[in-house]
TIRO-2110 file (N, C-alpha, C; in Angstrom, 1 decimal):
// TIRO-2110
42.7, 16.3, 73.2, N, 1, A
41.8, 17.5, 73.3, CA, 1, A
40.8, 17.2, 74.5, C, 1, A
40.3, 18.6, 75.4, N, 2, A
40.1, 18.4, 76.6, CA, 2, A
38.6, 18.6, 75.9, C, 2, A
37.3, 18.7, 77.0, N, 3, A
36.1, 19.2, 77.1, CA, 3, A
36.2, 20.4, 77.7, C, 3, A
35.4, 21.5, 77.3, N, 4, A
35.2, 22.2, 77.6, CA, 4, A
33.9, 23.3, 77.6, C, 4, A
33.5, 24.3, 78.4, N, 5, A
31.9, 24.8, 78.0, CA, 5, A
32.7, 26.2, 78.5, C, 5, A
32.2, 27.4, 78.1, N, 6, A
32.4, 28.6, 77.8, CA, 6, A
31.1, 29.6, 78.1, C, 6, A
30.9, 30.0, 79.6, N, 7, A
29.4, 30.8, 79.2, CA, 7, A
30.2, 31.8, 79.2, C, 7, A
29.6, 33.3, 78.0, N, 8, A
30.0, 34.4, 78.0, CA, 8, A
28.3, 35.4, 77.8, C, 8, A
29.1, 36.7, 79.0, N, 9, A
27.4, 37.4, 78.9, CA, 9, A
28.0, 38.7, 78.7, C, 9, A
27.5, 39.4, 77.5, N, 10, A
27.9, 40.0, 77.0, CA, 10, A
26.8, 41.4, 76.8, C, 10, A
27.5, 42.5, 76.3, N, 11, A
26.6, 43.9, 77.1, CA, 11, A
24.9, 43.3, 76.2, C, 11, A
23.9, 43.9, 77.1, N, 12, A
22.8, 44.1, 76.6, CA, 12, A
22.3, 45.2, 75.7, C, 12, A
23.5, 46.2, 75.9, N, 13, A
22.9, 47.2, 74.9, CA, 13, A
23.2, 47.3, 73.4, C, 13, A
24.2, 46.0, 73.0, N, 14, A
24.6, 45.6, 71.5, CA, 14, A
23.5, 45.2, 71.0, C, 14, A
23.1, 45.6, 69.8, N, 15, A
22.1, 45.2, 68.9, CA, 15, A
22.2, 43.6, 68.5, C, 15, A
21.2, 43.0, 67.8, N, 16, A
21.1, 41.6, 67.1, CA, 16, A
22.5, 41.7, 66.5, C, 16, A
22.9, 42.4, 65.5, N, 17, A
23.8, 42.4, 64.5, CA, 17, A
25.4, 42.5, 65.2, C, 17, A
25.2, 43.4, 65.9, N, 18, A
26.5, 43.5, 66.9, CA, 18, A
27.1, 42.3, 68.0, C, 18, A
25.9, 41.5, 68.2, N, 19, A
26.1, 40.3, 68.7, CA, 19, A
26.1, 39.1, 68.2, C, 19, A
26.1, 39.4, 66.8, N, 20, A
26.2, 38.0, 66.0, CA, 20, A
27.5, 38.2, 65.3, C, 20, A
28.0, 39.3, 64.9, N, 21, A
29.3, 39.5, 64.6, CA, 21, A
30.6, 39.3, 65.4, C, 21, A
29.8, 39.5, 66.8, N, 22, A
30.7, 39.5, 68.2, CA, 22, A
31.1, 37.6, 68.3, C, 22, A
29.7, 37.1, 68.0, N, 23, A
29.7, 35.9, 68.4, CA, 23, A
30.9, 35.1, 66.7, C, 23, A
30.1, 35.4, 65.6, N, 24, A
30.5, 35.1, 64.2, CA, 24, A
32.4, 35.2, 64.1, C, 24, A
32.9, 37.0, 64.2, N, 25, A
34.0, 37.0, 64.1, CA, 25, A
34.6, 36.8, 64.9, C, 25, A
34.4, 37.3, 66.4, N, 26, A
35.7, 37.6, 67.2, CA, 26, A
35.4, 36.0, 67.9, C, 26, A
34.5, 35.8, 68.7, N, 27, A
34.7, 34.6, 69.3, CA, 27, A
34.9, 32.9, 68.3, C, 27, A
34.2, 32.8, 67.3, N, 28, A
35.0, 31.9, 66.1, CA, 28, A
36.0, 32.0, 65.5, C, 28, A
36.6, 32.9, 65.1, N, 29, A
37.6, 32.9, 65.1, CA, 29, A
38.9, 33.1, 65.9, C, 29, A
38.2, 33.2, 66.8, N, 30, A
39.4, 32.6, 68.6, CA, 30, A
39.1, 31.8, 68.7, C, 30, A
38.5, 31.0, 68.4, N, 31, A
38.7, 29.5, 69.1, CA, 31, A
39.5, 29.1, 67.8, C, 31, A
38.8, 29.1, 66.3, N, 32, A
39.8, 28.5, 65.5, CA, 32, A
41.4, 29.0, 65.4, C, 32, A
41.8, 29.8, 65.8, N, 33, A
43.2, 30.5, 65.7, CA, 33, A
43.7, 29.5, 67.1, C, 33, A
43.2, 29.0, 67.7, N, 34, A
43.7, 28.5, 69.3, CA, 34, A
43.5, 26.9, 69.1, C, 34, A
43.3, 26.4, 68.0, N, 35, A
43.0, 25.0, 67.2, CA, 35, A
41.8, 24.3, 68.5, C, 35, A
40.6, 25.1, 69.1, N, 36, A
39.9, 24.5, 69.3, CA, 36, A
38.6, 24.8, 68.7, C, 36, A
37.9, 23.1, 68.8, N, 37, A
36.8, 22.6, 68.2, CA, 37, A
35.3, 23.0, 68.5, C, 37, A
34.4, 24.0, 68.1, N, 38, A
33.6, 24.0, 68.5, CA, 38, A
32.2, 23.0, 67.9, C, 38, A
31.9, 22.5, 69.3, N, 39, A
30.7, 21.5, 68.6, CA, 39, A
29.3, 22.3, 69.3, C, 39, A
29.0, 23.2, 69.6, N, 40, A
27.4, 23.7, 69.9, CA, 40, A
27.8, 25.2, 70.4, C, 40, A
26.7, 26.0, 69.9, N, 41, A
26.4, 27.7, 70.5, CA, 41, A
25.1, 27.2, 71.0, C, 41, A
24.9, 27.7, 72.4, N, 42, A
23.4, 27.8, 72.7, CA, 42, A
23.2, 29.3, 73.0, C, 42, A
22.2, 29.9, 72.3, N, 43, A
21.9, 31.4, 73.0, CA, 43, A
20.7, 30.9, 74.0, C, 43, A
21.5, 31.6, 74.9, N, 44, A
20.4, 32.0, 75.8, CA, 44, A
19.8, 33.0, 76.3, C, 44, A
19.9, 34.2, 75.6, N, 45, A
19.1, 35.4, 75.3, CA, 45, A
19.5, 36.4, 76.7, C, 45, A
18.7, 37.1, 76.5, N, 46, A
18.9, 38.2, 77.5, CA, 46, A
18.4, 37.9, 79.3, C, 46, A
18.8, 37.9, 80.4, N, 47, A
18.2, 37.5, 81.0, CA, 47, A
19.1, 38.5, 82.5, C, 47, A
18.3, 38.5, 83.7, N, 48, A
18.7, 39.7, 84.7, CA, 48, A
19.9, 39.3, 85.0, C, 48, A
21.1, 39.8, 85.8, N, 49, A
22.3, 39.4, 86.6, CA, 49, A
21.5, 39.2, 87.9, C, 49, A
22.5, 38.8, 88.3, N, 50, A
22.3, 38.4, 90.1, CA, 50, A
22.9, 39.6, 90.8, C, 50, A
23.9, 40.2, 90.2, N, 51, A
24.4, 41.5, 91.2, CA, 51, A
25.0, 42.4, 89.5, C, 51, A
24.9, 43.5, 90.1, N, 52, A
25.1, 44.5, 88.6, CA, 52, A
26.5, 44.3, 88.5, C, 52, A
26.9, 44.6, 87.1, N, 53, A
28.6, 44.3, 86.6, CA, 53, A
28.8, 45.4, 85.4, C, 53, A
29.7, 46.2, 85.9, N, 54, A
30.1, 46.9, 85.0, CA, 54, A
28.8, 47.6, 84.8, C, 54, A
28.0, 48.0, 85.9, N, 55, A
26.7, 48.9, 85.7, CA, 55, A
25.7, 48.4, 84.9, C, 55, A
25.6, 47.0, 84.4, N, 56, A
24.5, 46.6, 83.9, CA, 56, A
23.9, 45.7, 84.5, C, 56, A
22.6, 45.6, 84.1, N, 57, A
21.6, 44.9, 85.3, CA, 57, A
21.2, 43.5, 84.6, C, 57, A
21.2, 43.7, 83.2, N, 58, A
21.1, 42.5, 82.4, CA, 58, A
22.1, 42.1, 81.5, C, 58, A
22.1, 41.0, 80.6, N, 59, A
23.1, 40.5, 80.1, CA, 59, A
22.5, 39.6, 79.1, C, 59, A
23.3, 39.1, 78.1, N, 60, A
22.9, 38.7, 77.0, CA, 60, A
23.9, 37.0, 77.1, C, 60, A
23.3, 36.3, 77.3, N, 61, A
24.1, 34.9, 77.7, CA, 61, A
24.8, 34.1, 76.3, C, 61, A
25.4, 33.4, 76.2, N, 62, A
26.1, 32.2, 75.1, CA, 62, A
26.7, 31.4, 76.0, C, 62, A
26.4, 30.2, 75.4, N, 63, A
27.1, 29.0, 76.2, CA, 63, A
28.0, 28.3, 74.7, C, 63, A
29.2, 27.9, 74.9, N, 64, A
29.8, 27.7, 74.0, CA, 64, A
30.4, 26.0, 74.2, C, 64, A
30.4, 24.8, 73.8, N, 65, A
30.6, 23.7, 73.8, CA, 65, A
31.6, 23.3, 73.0, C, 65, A
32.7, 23.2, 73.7, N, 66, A
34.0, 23.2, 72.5, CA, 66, A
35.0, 22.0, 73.3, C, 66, A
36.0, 21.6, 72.0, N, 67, A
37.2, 20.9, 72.6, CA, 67, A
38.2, 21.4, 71.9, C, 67, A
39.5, 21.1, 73.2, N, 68, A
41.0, 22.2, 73.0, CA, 68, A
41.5, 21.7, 73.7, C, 68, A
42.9, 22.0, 73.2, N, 69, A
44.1, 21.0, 74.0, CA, 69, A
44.4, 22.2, 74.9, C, 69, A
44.7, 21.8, 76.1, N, 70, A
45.0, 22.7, 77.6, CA, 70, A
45.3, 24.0, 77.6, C, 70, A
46.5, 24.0, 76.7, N, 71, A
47.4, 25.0, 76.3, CA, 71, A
46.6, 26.5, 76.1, C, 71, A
45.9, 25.7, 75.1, N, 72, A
45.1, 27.1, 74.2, CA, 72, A
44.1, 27.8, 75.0, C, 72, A
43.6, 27.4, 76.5, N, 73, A
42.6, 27.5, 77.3, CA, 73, A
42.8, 29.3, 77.7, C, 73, A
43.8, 29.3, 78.2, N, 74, A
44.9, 30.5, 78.7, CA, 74, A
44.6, 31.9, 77.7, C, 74, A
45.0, 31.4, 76.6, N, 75, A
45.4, 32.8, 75.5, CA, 75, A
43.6, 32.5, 75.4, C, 75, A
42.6, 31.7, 74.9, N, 76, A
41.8, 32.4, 74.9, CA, 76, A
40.8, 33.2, 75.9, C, 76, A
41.2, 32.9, 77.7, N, 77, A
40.6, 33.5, 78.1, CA, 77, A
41.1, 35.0, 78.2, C, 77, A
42.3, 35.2, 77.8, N, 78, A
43.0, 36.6, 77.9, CA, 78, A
42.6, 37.4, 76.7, C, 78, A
42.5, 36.6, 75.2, N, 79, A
41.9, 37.8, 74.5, CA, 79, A
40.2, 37.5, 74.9, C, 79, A
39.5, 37.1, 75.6, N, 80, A
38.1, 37.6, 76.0, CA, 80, A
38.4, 38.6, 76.6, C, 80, A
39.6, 38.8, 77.9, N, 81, A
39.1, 40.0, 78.8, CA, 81, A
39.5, 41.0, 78.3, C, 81, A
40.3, 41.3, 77.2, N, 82, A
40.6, 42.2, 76.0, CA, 82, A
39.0, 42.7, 75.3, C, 82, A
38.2, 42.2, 75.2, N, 83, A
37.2, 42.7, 74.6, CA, 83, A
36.1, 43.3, 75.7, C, 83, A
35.8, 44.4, 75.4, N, 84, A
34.7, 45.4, 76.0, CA, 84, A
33.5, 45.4, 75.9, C, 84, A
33.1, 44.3, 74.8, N, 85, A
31.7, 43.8, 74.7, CA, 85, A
31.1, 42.8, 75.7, C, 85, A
32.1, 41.8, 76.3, N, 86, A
32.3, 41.0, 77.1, CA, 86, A
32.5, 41.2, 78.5, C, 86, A
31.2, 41.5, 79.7, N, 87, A
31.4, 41.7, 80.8, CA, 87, A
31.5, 40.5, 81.7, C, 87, A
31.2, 39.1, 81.2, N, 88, A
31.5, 38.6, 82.1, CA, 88, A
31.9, 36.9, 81.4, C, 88, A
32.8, 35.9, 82.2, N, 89, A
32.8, 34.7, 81.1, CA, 89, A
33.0, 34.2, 82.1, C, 89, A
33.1, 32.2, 81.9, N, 90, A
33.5, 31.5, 82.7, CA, 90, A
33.6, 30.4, 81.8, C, 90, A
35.0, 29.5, 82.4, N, 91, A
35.2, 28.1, 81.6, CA, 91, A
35.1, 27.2, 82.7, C, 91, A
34.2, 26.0, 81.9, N, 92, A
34.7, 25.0, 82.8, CA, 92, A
35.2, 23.8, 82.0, C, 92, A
35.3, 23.0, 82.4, N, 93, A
36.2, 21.8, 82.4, CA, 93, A
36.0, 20.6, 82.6, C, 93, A
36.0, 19.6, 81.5, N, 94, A
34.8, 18.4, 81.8, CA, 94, A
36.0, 17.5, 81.8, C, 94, A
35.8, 16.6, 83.2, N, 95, A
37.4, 15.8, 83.0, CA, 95, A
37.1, 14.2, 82.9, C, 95, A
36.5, 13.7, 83.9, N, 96, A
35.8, 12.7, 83.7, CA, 96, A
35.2, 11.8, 83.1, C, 96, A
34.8, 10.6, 82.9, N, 97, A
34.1, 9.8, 81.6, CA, 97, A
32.5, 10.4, 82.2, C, 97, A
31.9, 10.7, 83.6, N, 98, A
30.6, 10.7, 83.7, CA, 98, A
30.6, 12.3, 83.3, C, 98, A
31.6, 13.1, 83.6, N, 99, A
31.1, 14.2, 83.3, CA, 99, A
31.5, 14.4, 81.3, C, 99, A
32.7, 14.5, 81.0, N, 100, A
32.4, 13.8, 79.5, CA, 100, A
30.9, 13.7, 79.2, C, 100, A
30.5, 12.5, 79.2, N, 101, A
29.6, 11.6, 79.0, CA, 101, A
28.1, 13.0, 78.8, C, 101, A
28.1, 13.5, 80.1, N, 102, A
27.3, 14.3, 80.3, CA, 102, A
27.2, 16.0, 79.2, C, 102, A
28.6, 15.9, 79.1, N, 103, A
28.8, 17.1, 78.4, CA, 103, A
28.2, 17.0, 76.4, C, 103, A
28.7, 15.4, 76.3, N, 104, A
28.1, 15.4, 75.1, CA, 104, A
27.1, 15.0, 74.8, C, 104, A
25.9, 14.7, 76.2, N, 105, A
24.6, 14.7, 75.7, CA, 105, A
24.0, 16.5, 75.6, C, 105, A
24.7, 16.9, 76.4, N, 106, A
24.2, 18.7, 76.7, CA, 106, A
24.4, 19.4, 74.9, C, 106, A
25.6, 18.9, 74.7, N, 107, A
26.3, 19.4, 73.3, CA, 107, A
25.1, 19.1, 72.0, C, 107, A
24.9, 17.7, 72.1, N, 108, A
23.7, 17.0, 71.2, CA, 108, A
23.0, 17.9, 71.2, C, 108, A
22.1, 17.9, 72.3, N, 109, A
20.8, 18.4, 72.5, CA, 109, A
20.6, 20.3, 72.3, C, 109, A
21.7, 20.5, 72.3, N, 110, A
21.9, 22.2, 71.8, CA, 110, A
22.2, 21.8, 69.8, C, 110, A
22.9, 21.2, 69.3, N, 111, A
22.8, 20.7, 68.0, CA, 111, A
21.4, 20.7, 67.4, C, 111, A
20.5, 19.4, 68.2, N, 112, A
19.2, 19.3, 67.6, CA, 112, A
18.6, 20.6, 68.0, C, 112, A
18.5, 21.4, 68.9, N, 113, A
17.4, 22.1, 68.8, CA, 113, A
18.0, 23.3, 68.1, C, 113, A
19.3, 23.5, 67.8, N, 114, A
19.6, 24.7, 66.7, CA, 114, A
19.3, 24.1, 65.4, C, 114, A
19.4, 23.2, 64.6, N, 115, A
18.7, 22.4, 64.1, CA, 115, A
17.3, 22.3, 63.5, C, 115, A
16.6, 22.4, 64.7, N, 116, A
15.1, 22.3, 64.4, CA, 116, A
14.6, 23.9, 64.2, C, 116, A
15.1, 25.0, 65.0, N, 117, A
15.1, 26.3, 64.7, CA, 117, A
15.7, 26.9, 63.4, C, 117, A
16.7, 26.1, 62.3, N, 118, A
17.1, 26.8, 61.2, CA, 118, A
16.5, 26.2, 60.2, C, 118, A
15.5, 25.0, 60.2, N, 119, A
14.7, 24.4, 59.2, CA, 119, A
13.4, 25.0, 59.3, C, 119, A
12.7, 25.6, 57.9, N, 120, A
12.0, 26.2, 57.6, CA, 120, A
11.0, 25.1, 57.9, C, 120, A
9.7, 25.5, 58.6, N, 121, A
8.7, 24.7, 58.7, CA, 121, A
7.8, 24.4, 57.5, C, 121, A
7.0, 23.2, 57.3, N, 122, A
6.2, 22.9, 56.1, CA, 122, A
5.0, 23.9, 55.7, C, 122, A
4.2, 24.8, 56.8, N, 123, A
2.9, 25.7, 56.9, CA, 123, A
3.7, 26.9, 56.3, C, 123, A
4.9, 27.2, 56.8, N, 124, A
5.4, 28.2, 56.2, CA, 124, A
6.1, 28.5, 55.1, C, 124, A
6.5, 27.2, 54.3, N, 125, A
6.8, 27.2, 53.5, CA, 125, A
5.5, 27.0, 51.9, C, 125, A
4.6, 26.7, 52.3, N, 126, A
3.1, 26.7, 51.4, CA, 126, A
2.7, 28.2, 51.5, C, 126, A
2.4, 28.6, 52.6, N, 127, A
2.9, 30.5, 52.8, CA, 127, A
3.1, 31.1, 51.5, C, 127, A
4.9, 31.0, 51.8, N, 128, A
5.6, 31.4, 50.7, CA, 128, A
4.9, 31.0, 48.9, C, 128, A
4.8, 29.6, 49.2, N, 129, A
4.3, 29.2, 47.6, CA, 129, A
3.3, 30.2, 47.1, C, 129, A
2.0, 29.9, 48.1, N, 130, A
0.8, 30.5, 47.8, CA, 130, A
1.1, 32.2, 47.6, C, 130, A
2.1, 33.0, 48.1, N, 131, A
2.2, 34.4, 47.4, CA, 131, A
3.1, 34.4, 46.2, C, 131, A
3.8, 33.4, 46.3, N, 132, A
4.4, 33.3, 44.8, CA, 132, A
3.5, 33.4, 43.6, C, 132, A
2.6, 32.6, 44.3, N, 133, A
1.6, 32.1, 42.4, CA, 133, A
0.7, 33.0, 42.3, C, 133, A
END
């Protein structure tokens, strides 16, 4: 199994829910149908293009940190360009031990900080207590 990173920018005018479904169904379950591993999502939120694409001026980013054997690289960039939510993608390819190396501190460090964002904080959770009682 190779290294691999996946940024995909996807329309801006999909709602929260339309892009978590986008991200939830169609792109997890292409990678697992294509027997690759994903170890990190980073959202990187909405942010301007460099040149307009497909008439939009902004875009809504994901970086995707996965490993897959060669093969499967192919079919899944072909069902991305099948999807119309998806104006723009790019794969790269980490081949190296330094770049390796590099890929899976990038990978970590998108882990920890999704991580520290899904754990409820301690002030907020006394919050909650104190309207309970």
């Amino acid at each position: 199994m190779r290294h691999y990173e996946l940024l995909v920018i996807v329309k801006p005018t999909l709602t929260d829910e339309e892009k978590s479904s986008l991200v939830e169904n169609f792109l997890k379950e292409l990678f697992a149908k294509n027997e690759a591993l994903i170890e990190a999502i980073e959202d990187k939120g909405t942010r301007n293009l460099a040149y307009e694409i497909q008439k939009h001026k902004r875009g809504h980013y994901f970086v995707f940190y996965f490993k897959a054997p060669s093969s499967s690289i192919a079919e899944i960039e072909r069902m991305i360009r099948f999807n119309e939510d998806i104006i723009k993608f790019m794969t790269v390819k980490y081949e190296n031990k330094k770049e390796i190396a590099f890929w899976e501190t990038l990978a970590a460090k998108v882990k920890k900080n999704s991580q520290k964002e899904s754990e409820p904080k301690k002030e907020e959770a006394t919050e909650e207590e104190k309207t309970e009682e």
